[in-house]
C-alpha positions as semicolon CSV with decimal commas, in nm:
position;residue;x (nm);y (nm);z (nm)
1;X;-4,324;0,714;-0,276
2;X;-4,116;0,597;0,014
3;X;-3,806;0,494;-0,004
4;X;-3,766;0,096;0,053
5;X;-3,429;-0,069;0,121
6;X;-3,450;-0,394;-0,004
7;X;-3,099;-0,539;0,140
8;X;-3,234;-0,459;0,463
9;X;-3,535;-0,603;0,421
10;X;-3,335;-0,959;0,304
11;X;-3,113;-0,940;0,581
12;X;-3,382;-0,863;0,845
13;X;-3,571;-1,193;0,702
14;X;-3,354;-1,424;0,825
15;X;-3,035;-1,337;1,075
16;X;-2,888;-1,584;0,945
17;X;-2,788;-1,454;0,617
18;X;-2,647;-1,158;0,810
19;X;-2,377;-1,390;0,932
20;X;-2,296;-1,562;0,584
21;X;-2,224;-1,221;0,479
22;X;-1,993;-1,071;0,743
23;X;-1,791;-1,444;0,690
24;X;-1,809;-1,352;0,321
25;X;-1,656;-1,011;0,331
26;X;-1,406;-1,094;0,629
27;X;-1,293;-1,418;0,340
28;X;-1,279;-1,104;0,091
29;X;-1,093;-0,862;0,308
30;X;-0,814;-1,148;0,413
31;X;-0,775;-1,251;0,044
32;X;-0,767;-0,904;-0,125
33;X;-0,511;-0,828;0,172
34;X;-0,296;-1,100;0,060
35;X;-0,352;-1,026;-0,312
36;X;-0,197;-0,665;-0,283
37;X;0,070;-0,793;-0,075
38;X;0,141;-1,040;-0,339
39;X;0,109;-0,789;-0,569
40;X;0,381;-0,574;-0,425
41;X;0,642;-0,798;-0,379
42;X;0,630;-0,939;-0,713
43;X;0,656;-0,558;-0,829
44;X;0,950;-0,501;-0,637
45;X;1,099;-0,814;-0,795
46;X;1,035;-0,671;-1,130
47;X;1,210;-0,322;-1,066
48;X;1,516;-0,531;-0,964
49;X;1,500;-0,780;-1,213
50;X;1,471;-1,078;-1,049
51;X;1,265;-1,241;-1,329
């Protein structure tokens, strides 16, 4: 039995939904970026007490 990759097989339907997704993961890369940053600073604020 061969292998069959089905995500490539979607993708190859219609370009199209190859662009959606590289918009979707650069959104998800930019946001997650933020979110650690976020994440740190409000840590640091914590270990000094500034809550």
């Amino acid at each position: 039995m061969a292998y069959e990759d089905i995500v490539k097989k979607y993708l190859d339907e219609d370009p199209e939904r190859k662009v959606k997704l590289f918009k979707l993961y650069t959104r998800l890369m930019i946001i997650s970026t933020f979110a650690i940053a976020a994440g740190v600073i409000i840590y640091i604020f914590y270990m000094f007490n500034f809550f």
